[in-house]
PDBQT receptor file of N, H, CA, C and O in Angstrom, charges set to zero:
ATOM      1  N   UNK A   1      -9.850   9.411 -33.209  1.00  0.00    +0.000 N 
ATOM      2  CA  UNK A   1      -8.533   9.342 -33.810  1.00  0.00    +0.000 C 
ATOM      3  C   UNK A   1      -7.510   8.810 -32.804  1.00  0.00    +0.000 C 
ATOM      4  O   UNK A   1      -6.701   7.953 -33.159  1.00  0.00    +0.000 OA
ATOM      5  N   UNK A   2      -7.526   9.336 -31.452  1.00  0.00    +0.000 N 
ATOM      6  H   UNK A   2      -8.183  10.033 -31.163  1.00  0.00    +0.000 HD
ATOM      7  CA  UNK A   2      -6.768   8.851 -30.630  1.00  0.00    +0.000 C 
ATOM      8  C   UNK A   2      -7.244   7.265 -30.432  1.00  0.00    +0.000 C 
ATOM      9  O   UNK A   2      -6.413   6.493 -30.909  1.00  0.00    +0.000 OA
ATOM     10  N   UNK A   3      -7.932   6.874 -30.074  1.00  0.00    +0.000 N 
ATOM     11  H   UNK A   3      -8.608   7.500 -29.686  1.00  0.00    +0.000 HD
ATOM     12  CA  UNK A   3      -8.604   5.632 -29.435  1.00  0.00    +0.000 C 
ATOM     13  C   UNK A   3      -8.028   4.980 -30.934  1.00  0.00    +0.000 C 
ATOM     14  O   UNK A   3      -7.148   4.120 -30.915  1.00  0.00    +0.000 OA
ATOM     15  N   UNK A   4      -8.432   5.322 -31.821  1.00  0.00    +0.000 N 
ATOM     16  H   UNK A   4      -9.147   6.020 -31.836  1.00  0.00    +0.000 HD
ATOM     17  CA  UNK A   4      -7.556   4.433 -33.331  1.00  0.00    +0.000 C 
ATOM     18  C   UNK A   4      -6.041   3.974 -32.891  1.00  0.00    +0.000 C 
ATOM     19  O   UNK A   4      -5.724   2.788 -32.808  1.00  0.00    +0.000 OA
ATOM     20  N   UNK A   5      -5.175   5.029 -32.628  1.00  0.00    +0.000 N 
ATOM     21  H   UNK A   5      -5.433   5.992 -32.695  1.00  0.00    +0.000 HD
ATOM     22  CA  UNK A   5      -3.812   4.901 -32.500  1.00  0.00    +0.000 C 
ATOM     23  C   UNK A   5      -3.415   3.947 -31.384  1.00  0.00    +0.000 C 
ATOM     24  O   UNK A   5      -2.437   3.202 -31.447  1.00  0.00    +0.000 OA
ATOM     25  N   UNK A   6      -4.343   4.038 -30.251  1.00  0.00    +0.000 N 
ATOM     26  H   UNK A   6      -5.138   4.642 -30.200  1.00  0.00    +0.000 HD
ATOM     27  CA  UNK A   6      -4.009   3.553 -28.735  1.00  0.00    +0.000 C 
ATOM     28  C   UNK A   6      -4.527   1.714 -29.338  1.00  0.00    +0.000 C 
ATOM     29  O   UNK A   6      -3.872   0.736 -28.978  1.00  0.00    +0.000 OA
ATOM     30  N   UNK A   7      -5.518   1.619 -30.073  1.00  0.00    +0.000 N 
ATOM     31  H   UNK A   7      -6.050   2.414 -30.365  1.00  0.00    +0.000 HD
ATOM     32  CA  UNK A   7      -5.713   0.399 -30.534  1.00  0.00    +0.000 C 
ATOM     33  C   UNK A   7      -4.103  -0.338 -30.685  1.00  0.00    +0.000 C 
ATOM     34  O   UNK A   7      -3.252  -1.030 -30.125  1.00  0.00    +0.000 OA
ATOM     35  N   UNK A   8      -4.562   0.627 -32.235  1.00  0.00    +0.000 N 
ATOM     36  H   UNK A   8      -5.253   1.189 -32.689  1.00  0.00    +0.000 HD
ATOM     37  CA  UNK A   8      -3.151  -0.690 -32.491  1.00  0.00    +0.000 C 
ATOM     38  C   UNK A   8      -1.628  -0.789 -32.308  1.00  0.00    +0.000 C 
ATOM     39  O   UNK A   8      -1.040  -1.834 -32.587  1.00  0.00    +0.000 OA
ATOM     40  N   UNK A   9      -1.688   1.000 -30.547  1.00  0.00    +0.000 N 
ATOM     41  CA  UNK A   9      -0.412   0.098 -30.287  1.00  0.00    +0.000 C 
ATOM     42  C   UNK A   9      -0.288  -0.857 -28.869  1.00  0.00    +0.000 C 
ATOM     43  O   UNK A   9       0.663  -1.514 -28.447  1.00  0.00    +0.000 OA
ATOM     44  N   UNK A  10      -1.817  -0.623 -28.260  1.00  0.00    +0.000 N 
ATOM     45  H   UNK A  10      -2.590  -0.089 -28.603  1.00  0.00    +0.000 HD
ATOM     46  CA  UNK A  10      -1.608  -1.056 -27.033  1.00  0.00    +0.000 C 
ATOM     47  C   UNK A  10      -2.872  -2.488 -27.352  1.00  0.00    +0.000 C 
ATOM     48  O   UNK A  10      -2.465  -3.649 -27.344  1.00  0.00    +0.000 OA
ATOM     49  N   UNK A  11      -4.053  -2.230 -27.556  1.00  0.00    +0.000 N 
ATOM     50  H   UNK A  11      -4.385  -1.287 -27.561  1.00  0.00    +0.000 HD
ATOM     51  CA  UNK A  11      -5.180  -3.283 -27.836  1.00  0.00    +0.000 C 
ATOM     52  C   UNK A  11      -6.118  -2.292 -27.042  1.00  0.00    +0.000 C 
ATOM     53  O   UNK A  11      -5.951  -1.218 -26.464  1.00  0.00    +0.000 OA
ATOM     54  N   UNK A  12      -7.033  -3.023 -27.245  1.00  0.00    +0.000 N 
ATOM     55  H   UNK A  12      -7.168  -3.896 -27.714  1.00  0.00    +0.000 HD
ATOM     56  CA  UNK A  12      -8.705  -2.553 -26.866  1.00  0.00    +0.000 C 
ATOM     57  C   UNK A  12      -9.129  -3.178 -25.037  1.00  0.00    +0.000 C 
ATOM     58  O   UNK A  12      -9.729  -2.699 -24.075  1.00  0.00    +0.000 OA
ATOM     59  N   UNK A  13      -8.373  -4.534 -25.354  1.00  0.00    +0.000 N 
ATOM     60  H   UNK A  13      -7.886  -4.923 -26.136  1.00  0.00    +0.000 HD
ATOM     61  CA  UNK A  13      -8.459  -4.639 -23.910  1.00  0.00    +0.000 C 
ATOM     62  C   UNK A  13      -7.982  -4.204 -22.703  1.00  0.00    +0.000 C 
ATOM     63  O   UNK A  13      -8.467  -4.067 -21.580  1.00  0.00    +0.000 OA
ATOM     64  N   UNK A  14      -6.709  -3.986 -23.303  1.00  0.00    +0.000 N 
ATOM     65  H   UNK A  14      -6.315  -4.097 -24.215  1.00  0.00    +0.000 HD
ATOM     66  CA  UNK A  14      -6.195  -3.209 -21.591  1.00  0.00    +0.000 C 
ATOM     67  C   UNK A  14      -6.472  -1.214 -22.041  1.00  0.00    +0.000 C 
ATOM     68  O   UNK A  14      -5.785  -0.345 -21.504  1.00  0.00    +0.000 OA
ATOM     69  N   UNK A  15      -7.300  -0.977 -22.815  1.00  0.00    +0.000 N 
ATOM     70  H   UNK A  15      -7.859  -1.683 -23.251  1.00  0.00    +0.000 HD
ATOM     71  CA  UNK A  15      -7.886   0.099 -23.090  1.00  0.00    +0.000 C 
ATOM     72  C   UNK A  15      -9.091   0.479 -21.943  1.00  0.00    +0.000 C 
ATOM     73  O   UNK A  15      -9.305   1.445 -21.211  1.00  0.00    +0.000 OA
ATOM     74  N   UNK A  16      -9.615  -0.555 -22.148  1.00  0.00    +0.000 N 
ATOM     75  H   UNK A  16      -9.441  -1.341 -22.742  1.00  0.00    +0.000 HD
ATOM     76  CA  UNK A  16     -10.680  -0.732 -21.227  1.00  0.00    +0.000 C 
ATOM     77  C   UNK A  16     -10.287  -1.379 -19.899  1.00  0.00    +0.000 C 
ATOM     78  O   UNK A  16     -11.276  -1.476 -19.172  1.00  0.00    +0.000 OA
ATOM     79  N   UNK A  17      -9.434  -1.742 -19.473  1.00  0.00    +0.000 N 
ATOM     80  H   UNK A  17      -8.630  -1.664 -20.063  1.00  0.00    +0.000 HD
ATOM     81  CA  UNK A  17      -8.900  -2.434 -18.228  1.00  0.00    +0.000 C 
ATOM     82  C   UNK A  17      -8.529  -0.401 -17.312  1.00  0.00    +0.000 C 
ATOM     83  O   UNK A  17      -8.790   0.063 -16.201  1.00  0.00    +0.000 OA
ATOM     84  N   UNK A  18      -8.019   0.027 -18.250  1.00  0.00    +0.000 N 
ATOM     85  H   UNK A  18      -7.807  -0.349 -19.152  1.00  0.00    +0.000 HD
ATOM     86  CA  UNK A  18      -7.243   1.560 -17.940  1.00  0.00    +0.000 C 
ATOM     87  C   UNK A  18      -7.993   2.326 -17.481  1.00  0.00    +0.000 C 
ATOM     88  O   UNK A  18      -7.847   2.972 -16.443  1.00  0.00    +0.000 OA
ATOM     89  N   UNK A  19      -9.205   2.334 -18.483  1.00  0.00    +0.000 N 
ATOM     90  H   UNK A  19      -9.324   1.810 -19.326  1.00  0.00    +0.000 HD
ATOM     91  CA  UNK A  19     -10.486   3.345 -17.817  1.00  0.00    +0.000 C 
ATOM     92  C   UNK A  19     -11.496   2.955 -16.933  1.00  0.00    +0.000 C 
ATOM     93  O   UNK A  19     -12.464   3.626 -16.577  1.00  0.00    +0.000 OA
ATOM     94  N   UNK A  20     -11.154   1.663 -16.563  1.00  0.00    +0.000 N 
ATOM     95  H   UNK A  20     -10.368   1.117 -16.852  1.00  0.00    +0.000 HD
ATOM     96  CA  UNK A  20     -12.003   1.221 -15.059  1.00  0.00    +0.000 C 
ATOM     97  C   UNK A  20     -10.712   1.782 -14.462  1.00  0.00    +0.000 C 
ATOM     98  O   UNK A  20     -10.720   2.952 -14.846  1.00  0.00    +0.000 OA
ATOM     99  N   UNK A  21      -9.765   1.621 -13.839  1.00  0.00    +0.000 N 
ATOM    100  H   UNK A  21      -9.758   0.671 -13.527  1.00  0.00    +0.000 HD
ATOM    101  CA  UNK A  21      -8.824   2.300 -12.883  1.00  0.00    +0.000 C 
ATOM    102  C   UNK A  21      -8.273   3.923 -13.347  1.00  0.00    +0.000 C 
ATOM    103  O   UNK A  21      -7.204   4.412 -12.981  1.00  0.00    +0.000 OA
ATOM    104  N   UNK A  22      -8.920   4.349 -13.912  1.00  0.00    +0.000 N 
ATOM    105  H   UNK A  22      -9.788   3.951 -14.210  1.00  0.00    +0.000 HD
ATOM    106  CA  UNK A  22      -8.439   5.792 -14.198  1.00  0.00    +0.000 C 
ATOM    107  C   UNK A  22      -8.959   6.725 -12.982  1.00  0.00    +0.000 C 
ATOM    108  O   UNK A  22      -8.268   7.511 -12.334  1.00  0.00    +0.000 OA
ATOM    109  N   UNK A  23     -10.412   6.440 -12.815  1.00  0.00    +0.000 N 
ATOM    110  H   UNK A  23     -10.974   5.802 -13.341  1.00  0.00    +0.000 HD
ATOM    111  CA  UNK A  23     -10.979   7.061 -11.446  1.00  0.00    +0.000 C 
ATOM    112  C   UNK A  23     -10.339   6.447 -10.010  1.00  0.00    +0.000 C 
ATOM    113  O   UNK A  23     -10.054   7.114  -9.016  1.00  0.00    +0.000 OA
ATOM    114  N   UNK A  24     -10.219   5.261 -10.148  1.00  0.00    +0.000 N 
ATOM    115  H   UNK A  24     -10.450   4.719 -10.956  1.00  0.00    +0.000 HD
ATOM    116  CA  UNK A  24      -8.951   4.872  -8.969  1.00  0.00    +0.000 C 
ATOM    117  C   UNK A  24      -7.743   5.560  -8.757  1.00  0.00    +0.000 C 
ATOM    118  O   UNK A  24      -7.326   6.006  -7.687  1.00  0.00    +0.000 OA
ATOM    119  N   UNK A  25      -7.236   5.607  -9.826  1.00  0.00    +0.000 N 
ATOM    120  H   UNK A  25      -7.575   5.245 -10.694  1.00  0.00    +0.000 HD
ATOM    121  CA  UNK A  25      -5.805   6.295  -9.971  1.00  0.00    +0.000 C 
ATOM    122  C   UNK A  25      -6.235   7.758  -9.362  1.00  0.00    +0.000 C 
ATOM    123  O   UNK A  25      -5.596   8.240  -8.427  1.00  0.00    +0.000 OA
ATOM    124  N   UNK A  26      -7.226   8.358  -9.879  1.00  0.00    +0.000 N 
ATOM    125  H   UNK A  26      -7.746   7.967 -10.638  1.00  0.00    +0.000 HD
ATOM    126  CA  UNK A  26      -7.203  10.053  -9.772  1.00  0.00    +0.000 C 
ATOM    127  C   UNK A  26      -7.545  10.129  -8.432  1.00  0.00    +0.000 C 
ATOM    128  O   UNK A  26      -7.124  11.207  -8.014  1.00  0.00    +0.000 OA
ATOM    129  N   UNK A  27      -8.212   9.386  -7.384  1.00  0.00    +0.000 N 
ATOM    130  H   UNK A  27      -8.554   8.510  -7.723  1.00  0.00    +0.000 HD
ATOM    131  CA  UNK A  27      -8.752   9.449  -6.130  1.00  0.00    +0.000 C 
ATOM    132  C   UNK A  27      -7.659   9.243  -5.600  1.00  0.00    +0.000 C 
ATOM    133  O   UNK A  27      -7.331  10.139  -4.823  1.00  0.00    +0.000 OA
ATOM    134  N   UNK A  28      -6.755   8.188  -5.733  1.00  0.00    +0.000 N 
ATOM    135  H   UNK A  28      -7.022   7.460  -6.365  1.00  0.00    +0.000 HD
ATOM    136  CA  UNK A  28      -5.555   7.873  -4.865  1.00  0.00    +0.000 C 
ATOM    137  C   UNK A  28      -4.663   8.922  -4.774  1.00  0.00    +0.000 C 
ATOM    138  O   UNK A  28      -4.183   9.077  -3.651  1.00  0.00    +0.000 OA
ATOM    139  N   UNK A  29      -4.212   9.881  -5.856  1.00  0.00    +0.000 N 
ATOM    140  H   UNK A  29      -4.601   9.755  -6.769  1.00  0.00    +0.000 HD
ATOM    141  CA  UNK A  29      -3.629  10.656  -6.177  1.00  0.00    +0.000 C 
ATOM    142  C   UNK A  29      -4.255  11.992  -5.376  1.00  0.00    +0.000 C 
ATOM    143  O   UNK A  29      -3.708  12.894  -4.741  1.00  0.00    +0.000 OA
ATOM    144  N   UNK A  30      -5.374  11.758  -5.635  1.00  0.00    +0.000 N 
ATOM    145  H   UNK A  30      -5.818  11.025  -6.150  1.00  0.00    +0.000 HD
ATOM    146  CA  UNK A  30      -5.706  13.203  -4.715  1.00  0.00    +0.000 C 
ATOM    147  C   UNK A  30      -5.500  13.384  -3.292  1.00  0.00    +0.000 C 
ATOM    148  O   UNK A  30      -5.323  14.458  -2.717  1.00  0.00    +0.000 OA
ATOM    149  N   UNK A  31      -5.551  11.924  -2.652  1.00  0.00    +0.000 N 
ATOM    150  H   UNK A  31      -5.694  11.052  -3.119  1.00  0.00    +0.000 HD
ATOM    151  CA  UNK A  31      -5.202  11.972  -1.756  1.00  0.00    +0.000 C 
ATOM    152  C   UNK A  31      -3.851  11.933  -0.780  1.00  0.00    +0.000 C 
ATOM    153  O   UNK A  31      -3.545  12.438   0.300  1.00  0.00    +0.000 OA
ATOM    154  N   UNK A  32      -3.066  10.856  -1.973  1.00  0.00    +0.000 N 
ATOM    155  H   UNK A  32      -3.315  10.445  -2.850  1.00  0.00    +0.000 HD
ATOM    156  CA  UNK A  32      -1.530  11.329  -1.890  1.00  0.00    +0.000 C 
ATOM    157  C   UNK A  32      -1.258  12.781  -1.919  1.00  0.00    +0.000 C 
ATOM    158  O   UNK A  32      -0.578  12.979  -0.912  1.00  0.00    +0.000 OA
ATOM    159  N   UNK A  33      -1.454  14.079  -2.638  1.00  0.00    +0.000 N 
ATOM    160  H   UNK A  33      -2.006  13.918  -3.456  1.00  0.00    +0.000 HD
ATOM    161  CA  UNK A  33      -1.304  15.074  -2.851  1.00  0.00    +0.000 C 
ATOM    162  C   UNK A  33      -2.031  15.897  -1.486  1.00  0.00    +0.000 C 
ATOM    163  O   UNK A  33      -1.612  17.054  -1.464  1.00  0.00    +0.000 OA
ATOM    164  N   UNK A  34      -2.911  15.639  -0.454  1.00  0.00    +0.000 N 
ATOM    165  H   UNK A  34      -3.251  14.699  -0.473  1.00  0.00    +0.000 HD
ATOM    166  CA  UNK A  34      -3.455  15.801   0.568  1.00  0.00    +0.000 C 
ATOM    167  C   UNK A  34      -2.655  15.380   1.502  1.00  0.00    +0.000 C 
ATOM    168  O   UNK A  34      -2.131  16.094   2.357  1.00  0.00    +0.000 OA
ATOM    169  N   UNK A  35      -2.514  14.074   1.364  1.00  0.00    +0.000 N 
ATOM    170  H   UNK A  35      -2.940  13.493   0.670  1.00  0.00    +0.000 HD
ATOM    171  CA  UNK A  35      -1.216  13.679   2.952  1.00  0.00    +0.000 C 
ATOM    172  C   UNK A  35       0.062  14.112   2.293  1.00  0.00    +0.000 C 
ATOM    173  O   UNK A  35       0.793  14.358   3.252  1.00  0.00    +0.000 OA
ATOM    174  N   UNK A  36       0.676  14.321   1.299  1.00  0.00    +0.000 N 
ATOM    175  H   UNK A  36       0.082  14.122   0.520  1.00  0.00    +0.000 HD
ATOM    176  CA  UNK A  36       1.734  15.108   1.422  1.00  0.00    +0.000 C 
ATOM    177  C   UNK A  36       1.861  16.827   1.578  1.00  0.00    +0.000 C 
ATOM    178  O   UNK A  36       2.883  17.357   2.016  1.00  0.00    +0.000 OA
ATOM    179  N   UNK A  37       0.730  17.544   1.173  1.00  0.00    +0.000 N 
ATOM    180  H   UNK A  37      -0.100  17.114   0.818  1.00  0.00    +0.000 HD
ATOM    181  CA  UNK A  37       0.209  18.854   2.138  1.00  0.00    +0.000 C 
ATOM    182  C   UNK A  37       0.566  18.733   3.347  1.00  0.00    +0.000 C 
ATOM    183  O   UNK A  37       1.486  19.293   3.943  1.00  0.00    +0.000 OA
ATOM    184  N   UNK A  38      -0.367  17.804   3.789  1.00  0.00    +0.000 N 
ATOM    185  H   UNK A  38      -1.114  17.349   3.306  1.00  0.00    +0.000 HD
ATOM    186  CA  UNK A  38      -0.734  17.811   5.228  1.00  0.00    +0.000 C 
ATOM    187  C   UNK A  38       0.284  17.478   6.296  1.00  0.00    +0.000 C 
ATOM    188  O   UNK A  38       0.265  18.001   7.410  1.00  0.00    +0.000 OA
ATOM    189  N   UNK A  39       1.499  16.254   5.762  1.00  0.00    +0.000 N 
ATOM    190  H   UNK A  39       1.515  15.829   4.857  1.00  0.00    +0.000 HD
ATOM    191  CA  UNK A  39       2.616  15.914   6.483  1.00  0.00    +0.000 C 
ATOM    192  C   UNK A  39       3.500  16.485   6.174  1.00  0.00    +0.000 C 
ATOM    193  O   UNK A  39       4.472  16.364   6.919  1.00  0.00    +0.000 OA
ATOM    194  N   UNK A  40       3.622  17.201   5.212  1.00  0.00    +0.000 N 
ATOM    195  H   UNK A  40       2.832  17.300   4.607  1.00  0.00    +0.000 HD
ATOM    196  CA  UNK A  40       5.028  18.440   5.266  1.00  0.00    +0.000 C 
ATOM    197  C   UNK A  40       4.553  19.968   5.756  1.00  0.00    +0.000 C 
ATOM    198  O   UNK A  40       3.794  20.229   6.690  1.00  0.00    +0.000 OA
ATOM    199  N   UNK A  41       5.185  20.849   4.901  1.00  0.00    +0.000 N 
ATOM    200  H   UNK A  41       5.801  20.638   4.142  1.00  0.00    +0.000 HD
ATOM    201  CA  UNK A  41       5.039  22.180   5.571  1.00  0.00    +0.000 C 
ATOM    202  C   UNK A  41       4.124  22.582   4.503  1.00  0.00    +0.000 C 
ATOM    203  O   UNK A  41       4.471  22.906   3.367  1.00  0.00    +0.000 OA
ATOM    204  N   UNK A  42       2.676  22.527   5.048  1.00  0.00    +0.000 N 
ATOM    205  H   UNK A  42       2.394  22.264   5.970  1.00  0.00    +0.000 HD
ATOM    206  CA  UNK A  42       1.751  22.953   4.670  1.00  0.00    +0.000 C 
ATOM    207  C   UNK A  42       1.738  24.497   4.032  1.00  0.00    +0.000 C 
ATOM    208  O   UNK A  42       1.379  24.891   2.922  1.00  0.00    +0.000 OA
ATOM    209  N   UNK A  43       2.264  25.191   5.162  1.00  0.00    +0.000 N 
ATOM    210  H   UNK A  43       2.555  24.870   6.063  1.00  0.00    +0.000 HD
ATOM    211  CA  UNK A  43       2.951  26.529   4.059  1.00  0.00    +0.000 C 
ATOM    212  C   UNK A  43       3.226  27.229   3.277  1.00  0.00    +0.000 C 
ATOM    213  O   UNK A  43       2.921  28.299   2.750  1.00  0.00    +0.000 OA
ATOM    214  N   UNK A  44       4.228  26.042   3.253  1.00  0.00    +0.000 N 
ATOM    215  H   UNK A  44       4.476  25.173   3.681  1.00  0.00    +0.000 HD
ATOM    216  CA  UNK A  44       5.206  25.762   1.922  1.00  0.00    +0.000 C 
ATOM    217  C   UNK A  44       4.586  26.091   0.997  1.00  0.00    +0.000 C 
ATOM    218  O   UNK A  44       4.913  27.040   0.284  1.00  0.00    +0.000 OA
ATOM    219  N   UNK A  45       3.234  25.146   0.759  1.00  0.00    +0.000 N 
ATOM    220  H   UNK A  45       2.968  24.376   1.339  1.00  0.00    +0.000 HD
ATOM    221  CA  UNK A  45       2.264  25.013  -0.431  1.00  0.00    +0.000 C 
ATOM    222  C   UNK A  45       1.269  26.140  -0.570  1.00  0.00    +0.000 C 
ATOM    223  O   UNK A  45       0.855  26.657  -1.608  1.00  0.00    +0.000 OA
ATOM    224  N   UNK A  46       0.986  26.398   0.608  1.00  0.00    +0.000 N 
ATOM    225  H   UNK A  46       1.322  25.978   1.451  1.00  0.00    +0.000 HD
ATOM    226  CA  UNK A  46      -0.217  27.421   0.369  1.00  0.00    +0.000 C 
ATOM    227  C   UNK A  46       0.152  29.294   0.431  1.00  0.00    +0.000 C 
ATOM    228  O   UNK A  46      -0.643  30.223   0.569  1.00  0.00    +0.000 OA
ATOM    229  N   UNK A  47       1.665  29.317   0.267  1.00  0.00    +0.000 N 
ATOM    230  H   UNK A  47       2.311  28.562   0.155  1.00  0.00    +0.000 HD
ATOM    231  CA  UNK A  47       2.632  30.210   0.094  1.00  0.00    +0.000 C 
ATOM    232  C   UNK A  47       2.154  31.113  -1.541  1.00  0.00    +0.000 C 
ATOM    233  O   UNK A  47       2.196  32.294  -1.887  1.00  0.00    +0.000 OA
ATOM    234  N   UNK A  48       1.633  29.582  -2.346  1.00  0.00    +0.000 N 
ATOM    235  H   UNK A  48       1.599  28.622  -2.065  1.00  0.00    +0.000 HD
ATOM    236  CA  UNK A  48       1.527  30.008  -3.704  1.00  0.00    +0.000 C 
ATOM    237  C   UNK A  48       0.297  30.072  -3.901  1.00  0.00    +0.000 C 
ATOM    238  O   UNK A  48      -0.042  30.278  -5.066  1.00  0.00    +0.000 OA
ATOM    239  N   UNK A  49      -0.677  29.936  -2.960  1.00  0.00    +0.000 N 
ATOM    240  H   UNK A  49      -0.402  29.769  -2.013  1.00  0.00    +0.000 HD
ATOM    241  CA  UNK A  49      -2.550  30.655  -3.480  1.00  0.00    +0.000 C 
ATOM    242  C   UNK A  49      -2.874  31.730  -3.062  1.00  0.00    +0.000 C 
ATOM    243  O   UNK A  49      -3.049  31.954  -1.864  1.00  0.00    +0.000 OA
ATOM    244  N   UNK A  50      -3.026  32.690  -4.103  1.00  0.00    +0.000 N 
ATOM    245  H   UNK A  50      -2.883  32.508  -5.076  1.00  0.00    +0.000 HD
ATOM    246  CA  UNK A  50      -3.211  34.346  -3.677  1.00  0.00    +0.000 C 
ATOM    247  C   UNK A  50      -4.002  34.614  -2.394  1.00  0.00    +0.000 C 
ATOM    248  O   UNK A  50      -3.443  35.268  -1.513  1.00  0.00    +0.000 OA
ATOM    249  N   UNK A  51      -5.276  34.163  -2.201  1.00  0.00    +0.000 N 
ATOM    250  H   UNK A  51      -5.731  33.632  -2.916  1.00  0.00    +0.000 HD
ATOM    251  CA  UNK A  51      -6.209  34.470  -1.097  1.00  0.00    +0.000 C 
ATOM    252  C   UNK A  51      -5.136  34.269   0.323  1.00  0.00    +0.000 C 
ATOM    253  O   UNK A  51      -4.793  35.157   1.104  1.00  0.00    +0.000 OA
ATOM    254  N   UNK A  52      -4.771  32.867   0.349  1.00  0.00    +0.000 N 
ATOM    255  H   UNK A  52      -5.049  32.146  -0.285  1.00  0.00    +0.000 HD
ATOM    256  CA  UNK A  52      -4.461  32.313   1.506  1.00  0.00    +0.000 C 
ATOM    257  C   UNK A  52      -3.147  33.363   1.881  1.00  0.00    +0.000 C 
ATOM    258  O   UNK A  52      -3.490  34.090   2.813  1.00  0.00    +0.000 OA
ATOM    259  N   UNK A  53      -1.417  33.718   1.319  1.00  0.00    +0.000 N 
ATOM    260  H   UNK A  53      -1.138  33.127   0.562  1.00  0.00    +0.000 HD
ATOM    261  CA  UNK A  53      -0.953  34.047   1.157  1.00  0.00    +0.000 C 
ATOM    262  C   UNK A  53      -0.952  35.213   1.737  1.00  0.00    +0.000 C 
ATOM    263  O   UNK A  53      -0.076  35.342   2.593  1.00  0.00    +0.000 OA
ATOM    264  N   UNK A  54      -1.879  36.421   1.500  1.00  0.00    +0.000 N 
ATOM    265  H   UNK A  54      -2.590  36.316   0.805  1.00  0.00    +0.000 HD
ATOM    266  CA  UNK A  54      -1.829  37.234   2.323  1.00  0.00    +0.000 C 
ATOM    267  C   UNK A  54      -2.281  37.326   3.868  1.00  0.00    +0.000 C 
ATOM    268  O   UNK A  54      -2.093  38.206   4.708  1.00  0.00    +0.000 OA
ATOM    269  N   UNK A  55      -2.931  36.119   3.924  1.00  0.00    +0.000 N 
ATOM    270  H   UNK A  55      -3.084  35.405   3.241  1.00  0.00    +0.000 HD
ATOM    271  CA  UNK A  55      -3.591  35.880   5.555  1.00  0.00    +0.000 C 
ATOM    272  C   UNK A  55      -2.357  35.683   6.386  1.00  0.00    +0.000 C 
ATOM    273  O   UNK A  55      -2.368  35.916   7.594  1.00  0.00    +0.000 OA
ATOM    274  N   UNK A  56      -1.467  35.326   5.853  1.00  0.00    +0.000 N 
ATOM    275  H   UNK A  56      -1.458  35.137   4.872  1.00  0.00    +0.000 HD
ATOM    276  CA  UNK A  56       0.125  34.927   7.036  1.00  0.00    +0.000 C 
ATOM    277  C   UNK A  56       1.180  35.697   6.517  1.00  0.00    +0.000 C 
ATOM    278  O   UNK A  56       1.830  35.324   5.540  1.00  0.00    +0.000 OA
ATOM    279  N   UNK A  57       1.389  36.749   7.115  1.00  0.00    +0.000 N 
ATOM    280  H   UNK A  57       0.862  37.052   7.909  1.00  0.00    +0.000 HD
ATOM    281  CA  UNK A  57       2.282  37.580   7.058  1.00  0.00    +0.000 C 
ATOM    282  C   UNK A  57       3.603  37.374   7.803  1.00  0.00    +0.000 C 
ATOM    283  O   UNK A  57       3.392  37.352   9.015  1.00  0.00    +0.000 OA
ATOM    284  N   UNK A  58       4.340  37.284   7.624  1.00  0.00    +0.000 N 
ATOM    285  H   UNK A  58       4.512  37.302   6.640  1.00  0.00    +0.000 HD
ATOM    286  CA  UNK A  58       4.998  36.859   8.702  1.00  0.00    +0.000 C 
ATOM    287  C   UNK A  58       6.071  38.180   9.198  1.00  0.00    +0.000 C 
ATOM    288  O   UNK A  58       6.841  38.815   8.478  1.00  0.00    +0.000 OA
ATOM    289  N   UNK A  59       5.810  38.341  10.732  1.00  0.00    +0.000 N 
ATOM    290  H   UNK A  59       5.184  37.826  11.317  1.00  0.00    +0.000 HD
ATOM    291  CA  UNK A  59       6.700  39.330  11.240  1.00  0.00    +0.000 C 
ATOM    292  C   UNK A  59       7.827  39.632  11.510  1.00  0.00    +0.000 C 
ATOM    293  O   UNK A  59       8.129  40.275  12.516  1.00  0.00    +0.000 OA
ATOM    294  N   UNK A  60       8.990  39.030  10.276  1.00  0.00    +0.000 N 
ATOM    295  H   UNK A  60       8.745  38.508   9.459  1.00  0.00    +0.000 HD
ATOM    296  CA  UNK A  60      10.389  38.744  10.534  1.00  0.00    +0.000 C 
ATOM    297  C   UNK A  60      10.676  40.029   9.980  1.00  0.00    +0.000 C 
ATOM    298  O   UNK A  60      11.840  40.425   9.909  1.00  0.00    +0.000 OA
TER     299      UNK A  60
């Protein structure tokens, strides 16, 4: 039903142009989302995963 709709508003070809770079897209992204972890305040982020969270307590 979807793939019907995406036809006739986008075409079949760049349908298929999309899902050869969809796994591109998601790899690049994962890794953007890794170097921006990694070059900011890592912390920051891992502030919000239960396990990690209690390992850094901080003594203020």
């Amino acid at each position: 039903m979807v793939q019907n709709i995406l036809n006739k508003v986008v075409g079949a070809k760049y349908i298929t142009i999309l899902r050869t770079w969809v796994p591109n897209m998601v790899a690049w992204g994962t890794v953007g989302g890794v170097a921006l972890v990694h070059f900011t305040d890592w912390r920051l982020f891992l502030d919000y995963v239960p396990y990690v969270k209690g390992k850094f307590n901080q003594d203020e």
